[in-house]
C-alpha positions as a Markdown table, in Angstrom:
| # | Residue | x | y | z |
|---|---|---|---|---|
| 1 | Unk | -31.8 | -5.3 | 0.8 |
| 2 | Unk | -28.3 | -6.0 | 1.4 |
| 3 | Unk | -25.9 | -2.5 | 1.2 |
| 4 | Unk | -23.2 | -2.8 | -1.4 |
| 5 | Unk | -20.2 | -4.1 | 0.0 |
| 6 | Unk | -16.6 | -4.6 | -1.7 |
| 7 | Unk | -13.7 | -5.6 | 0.4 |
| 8 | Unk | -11.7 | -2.9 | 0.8 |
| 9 | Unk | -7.3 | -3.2 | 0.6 |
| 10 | Unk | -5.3 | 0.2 | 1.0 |
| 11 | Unk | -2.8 | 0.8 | -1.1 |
| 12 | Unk | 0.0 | 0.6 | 1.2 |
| 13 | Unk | -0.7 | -2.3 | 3.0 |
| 14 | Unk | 1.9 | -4.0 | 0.1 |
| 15 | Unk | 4.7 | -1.7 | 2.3 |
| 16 | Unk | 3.9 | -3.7 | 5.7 |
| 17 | Unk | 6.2 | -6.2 | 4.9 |
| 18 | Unk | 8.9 | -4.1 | 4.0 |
| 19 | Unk | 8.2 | -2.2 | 7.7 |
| 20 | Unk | 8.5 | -5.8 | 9.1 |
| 21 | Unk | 11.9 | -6.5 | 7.5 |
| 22 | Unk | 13.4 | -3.4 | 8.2 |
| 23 | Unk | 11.8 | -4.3 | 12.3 |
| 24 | Unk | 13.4 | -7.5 | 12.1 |
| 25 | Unk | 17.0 | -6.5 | 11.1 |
| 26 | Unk | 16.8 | -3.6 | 13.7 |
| 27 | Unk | 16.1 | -6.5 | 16.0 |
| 28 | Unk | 18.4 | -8.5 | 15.0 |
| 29 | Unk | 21.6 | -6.1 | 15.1 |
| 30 | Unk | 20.4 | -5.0 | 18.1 |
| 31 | Unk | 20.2 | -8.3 | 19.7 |
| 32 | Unk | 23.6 | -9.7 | 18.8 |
| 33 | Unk | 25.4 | -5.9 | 19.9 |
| 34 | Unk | 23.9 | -6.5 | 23.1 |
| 35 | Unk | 24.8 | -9.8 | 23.7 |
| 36 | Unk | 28.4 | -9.2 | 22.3 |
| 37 | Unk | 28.7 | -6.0 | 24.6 |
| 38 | Unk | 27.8 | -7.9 | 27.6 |
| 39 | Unk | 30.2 | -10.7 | 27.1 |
| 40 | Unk | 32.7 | -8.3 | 26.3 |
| 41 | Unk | 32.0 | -5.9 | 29.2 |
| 42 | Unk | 32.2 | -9.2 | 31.6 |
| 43 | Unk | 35.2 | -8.5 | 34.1 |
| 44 | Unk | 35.0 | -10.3 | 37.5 |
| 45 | Unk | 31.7 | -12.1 | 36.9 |
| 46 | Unk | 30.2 | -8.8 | 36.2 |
| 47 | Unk | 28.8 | -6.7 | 34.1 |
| 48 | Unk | 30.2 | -3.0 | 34.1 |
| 49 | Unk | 28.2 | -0.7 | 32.1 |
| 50 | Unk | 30.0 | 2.4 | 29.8 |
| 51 | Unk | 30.4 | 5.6 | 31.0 |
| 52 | Unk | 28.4 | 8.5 | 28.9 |
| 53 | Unk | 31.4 | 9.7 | 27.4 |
| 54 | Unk | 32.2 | 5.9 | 25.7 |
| 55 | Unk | 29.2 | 5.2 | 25.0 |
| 56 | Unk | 29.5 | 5.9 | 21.3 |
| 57 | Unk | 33.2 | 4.2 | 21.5 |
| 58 | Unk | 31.7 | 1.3 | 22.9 |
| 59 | Unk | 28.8 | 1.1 | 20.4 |
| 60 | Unk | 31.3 | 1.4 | 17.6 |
| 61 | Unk | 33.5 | -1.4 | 18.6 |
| 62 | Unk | 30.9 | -3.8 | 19.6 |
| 63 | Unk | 29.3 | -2.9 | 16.1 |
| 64 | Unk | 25.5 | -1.7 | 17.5 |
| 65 | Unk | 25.8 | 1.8 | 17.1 |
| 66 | Unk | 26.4 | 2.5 | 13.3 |
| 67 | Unk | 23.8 | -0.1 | 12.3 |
| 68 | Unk | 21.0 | 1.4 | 14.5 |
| 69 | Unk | 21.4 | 4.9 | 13.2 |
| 70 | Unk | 21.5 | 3.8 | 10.2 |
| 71 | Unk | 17.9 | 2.2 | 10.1 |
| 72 | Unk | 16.6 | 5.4 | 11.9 |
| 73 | Unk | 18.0 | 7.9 | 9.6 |
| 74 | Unk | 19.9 | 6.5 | 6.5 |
| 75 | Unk | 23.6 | 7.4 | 6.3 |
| 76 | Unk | 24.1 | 8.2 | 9.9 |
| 77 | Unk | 26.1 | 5.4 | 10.7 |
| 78 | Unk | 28.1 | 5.9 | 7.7 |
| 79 | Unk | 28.7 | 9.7 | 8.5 |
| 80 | Unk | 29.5 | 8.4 | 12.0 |
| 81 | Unk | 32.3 | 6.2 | 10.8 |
| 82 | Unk | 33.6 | 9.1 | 8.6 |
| 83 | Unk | 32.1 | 7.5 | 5.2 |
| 84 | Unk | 31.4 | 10.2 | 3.1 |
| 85 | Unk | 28.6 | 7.8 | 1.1 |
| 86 | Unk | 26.2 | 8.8 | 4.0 |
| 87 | Unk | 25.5 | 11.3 | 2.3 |
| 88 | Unk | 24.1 | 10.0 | -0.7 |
| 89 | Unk | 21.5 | 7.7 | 1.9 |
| 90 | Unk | 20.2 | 11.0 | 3.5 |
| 91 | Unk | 19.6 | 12.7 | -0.4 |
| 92 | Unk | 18.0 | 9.6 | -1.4 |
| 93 | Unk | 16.1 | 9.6 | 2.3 |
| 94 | Unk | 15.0 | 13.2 | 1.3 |
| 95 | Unk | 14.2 | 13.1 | -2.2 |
| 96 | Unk | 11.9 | 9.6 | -1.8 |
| 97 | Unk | 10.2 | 11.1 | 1.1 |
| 98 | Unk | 8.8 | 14.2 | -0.7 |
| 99 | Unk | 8.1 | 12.1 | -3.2 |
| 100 | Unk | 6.0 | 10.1 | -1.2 |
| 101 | Unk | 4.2 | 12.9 | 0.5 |
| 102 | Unk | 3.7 | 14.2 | -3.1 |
| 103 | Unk | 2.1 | 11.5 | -4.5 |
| 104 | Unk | 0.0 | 11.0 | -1.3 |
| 105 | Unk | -1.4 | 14.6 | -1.6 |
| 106 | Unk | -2.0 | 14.0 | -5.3 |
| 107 | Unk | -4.1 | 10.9 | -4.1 |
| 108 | Unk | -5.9 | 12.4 | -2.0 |
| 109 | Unk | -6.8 | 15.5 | -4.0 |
| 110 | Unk | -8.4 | 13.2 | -6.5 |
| 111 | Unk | -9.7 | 10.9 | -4.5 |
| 112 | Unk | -12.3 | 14.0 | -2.8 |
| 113 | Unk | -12.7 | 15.0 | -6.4 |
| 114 | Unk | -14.1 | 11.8 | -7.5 |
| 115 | Unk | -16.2 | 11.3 | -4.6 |
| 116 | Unk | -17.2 | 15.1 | -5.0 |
| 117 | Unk | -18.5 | 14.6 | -8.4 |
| 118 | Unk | -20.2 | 11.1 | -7.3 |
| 119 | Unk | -22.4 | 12.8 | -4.6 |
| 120 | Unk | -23.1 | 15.8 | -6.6 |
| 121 | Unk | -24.1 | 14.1 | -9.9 |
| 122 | Unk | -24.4 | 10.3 | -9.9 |
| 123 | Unk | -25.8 | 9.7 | -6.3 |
| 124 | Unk | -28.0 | 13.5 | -6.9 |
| 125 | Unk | -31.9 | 12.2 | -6.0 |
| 126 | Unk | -31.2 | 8.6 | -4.6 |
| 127 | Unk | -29.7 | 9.1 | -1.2 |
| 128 | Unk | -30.4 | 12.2 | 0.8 |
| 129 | Unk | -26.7 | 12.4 | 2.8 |
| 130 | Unk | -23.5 | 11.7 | 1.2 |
| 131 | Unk | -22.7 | 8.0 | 2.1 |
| 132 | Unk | -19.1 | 6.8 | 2.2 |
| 133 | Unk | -18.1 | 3.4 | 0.7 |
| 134 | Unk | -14.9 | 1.3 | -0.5 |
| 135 | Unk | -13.0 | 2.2 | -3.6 |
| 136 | Unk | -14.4 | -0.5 | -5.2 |
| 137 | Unk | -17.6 | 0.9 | -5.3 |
| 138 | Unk | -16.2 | 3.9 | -7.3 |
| 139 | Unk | -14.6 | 2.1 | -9.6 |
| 140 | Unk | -17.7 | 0.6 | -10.5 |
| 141 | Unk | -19.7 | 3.7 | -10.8 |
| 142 | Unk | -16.6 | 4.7 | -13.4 |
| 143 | Unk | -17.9 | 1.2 | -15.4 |
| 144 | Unk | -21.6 | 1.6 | -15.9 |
| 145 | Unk | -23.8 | 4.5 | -16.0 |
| 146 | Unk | -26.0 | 3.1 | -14.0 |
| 147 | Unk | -26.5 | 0.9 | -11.2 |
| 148 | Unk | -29.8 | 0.3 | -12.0 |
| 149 | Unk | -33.0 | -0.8 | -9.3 |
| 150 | Unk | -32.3 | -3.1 | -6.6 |
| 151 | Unk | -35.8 | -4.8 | -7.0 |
| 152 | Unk | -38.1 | -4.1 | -9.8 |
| 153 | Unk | -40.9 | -5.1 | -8.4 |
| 154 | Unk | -42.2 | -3.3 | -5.2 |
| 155 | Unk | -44.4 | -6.7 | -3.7 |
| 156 | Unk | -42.8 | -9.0 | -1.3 |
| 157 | Unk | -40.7 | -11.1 | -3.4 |
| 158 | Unk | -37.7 | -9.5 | -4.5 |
| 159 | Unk | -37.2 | -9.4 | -8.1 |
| 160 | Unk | -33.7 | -8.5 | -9.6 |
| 161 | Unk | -33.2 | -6.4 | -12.9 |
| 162 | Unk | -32.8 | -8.0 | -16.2 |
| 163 | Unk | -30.8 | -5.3 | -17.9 |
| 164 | Unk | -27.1 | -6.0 | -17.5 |
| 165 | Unk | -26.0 | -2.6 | -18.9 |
| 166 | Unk | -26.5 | -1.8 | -15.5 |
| 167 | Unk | -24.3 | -2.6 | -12.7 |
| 168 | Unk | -27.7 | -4.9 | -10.6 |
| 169 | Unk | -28.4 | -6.6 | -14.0 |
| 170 | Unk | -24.9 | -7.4 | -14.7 |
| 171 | Unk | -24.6 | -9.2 | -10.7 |
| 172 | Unk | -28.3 | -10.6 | -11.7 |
| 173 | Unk | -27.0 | -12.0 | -15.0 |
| 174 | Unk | -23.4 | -13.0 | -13.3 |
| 175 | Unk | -26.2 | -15.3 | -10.7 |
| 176 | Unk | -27.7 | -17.0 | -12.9 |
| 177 | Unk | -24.9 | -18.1 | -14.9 |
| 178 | Unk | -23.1 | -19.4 | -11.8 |
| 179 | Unk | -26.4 | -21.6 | -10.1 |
| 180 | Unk | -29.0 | -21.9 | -12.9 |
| 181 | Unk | -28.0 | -24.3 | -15.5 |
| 182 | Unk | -29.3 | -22.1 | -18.6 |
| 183 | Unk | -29.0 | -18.6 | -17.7 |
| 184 | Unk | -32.0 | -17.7 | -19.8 |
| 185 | Unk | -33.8 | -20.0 | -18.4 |
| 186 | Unk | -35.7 | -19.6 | -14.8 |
| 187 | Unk | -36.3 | -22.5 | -12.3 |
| 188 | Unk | -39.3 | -22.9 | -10.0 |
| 189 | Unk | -38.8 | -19.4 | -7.5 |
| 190 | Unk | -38.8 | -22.2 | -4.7 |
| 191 | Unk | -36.0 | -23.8 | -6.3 |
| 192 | Unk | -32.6 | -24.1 | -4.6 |
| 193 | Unk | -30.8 | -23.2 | -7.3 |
| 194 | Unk | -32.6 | -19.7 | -7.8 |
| 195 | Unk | -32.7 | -19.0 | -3.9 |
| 196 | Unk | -28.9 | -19.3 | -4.0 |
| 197 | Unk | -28.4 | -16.9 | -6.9 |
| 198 | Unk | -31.0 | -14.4 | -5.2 |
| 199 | Unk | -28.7 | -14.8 | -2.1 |
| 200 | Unk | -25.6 | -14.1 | -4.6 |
| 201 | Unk | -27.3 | -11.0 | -5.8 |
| 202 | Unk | -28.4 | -9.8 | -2.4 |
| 203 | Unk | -24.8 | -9.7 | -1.3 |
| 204 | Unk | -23.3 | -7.9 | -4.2 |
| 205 | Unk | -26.0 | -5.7 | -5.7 |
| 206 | Unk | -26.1 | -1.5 | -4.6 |
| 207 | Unk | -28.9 | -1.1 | -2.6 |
| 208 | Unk | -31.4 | 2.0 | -2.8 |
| 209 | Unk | -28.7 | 3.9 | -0.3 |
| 210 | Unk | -26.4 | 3.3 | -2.8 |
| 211 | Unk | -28.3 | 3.5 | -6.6 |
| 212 | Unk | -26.3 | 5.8 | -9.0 |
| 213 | Unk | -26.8 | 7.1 | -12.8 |
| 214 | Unk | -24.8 | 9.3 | -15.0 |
| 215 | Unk | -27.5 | 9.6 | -17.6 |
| 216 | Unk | -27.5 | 13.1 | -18.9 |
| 217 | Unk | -24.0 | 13.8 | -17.6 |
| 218 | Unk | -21.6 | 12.1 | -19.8 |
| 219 | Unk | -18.8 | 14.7 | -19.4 |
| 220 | Unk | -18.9 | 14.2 | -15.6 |
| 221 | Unk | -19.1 | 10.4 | -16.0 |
| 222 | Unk | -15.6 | 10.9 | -17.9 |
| 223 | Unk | -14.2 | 13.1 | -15.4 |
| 224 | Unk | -15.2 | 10.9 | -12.5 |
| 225 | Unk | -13.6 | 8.2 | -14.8 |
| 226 | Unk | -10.2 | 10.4 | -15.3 |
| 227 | Unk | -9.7 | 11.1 | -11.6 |
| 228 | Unk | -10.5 | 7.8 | -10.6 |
| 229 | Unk | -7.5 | 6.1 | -12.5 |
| 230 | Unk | -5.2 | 9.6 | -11.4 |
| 231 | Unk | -6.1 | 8.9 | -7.7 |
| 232 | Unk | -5.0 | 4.9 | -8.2 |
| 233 | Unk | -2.1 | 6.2 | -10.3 |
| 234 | Unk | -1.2 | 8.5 | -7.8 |
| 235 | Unk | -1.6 | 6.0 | -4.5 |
| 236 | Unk | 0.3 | 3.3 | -6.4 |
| 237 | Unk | 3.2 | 5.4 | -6.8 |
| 238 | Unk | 2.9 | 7.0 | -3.2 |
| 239 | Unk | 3.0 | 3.1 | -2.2 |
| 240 | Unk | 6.2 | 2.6 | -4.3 |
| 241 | Unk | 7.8 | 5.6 | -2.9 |
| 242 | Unk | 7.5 | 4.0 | 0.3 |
| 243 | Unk | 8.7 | 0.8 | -0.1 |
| 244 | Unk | 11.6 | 2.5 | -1.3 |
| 245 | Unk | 12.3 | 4.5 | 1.4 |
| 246 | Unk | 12.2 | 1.4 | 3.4 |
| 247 | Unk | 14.7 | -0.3 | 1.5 |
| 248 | Unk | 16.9 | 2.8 | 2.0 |
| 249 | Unk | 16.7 | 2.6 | 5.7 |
| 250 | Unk | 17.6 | -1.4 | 5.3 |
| 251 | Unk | 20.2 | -1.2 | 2.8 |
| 252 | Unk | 22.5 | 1.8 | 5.2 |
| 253 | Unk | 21.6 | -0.3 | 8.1 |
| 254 | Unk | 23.2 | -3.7 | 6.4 |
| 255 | Unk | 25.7 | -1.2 | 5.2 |
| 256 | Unk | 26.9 | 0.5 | 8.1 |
| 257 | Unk | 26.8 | -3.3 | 9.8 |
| 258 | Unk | 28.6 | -5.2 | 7.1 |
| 259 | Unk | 30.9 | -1.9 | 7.0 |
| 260 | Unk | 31.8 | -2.6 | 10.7 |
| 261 | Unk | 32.3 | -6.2 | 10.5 |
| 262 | Unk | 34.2 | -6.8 | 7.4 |
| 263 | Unk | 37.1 | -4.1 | 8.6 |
| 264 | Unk | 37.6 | -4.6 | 12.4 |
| 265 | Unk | 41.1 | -3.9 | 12.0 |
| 266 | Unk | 40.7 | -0.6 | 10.1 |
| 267 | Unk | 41.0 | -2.8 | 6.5 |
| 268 | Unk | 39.4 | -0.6 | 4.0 |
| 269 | Unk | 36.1 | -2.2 | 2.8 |
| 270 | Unk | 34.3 | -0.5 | 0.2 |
| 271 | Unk | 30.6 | -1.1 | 0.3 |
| 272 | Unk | 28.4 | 0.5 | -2.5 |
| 273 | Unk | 24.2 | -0.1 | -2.3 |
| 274 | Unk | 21.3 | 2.5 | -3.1 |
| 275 | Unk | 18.1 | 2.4 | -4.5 |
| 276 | Unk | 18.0 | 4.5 | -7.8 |
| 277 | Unk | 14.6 | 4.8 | -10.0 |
| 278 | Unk | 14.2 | 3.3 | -13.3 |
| 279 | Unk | 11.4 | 3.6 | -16.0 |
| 280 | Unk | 10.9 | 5.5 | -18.8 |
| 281 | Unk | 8.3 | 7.9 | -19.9 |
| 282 | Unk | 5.0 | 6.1 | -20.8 |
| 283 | Unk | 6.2 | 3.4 | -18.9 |
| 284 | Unk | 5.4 | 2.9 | -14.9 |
| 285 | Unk | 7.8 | 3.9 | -12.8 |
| 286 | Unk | 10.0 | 1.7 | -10.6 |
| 287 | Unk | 12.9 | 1.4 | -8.3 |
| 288 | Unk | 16.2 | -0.8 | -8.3 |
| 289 | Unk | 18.4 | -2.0 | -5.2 |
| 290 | Unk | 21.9 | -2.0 | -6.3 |
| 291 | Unk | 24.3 | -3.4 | -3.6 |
| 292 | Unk | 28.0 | -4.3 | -3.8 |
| 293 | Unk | 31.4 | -5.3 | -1.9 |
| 294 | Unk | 34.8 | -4.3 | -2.6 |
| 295 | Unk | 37.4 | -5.9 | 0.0 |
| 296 | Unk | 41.3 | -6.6 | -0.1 |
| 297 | Unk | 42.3 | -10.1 | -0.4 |
């Protein structure tokens, strides 16, 4: 018997490449204020390094500073450079972050439940310890019943279910229909063609470690059901929560930079970006980058 496997994909793993964006601009602006500070620090052939107290002078003129604070706390290079639209970065910096830990408490809370109710109900007589598995496998449980027997006949040869109300018959029945050519219809045991679809079923079916049935317990098969779908809910929008807080840090950090280069000379440059939320009841909920320029020509 094969154990029941499902690949399993968190939820936030959409937000790594936002982290790597926001990694690479940091890089980026880092790079290029280094380089420029060195060339412009060069007197003599060498380099002379700041002193403490113009450090932040030097980091302002050379356009490294601002940028950098920015992308570690939003609105710190704006507040640096006397901007008073820092503020609004570090209230959207707050207000997505508790969101974010909100919605990931929310998650987990129902996540336990779910599994809670799965071990206590639906697992209850087919596996002695509380086992562990990918959401998948939940999700599942929330669709049939039952899982139904791995093999219905205790010999040697393994012999899959024919009932595909249940989760084994359905994988049994799904076989068939990809490697026999009549699903109804069996080849030779021997046969390639049914060795391949046994293979197909070994691979995906539950196994006894895993065997699960809601019959008798219809009201706990729709809770399950409910706190599945509010976990997912929950860890989509903990996900989107995240991705926007990452956005925040890039948009202040390509604020405070652009900021810095577009008014060397103290020319007033008006640079307006955020990330508000959009959506409407009902609806799922989203979030929109707005970013804009405003310069004297």
């Amino acid at each position: 018997m094969s154990p029941f496997t499902y690949r399993s994909a968190s939820s936030c793993s959409r937000a790594v490449p936002c982290a790597l964006t926001l990694a690479l601009v940091t890089l980026v602006v880092a790079t290029t204020g280094a380089q420029e500070y060195i060339a412009g620090a060069r007197q003599g052939g060498r380099v002379e390094p700041p002193s403490p107290s113009g450090l932040v002078t030097a980091g302002a003129r050379y356009g490294w500073i601002r940028p950098l604070a920015s992308a570690a706390v939003p609105g710190s290079g704006q507040l640096l450079a006397g901007h008073d639209r820092g503020a609004l970065y570090l209230v959207a910096e707050t207000y997505l972050a508790a969101r974010f830990l909100a919605e990931q408490r929310e998650a987990r809370f129902q996540a336990e439940h779910f599994r809670d109710l799965a071990f206590a109900v639906a697992r209850q007589g087919f596996a002695s310890a509380a086992r562990d598995t990918a959401f998948g496998y939940f999700e599942e449980m929330g669709k049939f019943i039952e899982s139904g027997p791995f093999d219905t006949d205790p010999g040697a040869p393994l012999v899959p279910p024919l009932d595909d109300r249940t989760f084994n018959g359905r994988i049994w029945r799904l076989a068939r229909e990809t490697f026999f050519q009549h699903p109804d219809s069996f080849p030779d045991a021997e046969a390639e063609e049914y060795q391949r679809a046994l293979e197909f079923y070994r691979r995906r079916a539950v196994g006894a470690g895993f065997q699960w049935s809601w019959r008798g317990a219809a009201l706990e098969h729709d809770l399950f059901r409910q706190s599945i779908r509010a976990s997912d809910r929950a860890f989509r929008a903990a996900t989107q929560h995240l991705g926007a807080l990452l956005i925040n840090h890039v948009l202040s950090a390509i604020d405070a930079f652009v900021s810095q280069r577009l008014a060397p000379n103290g020319q007033l440059v008006g640079f307006r970006s955020g990330v508000r939320s959009r959506g409407e009841a009902g609806h799922r909920p989203g979030f929109a980058a707005v970013i804009g320029f405003q310069a004297p020509f």
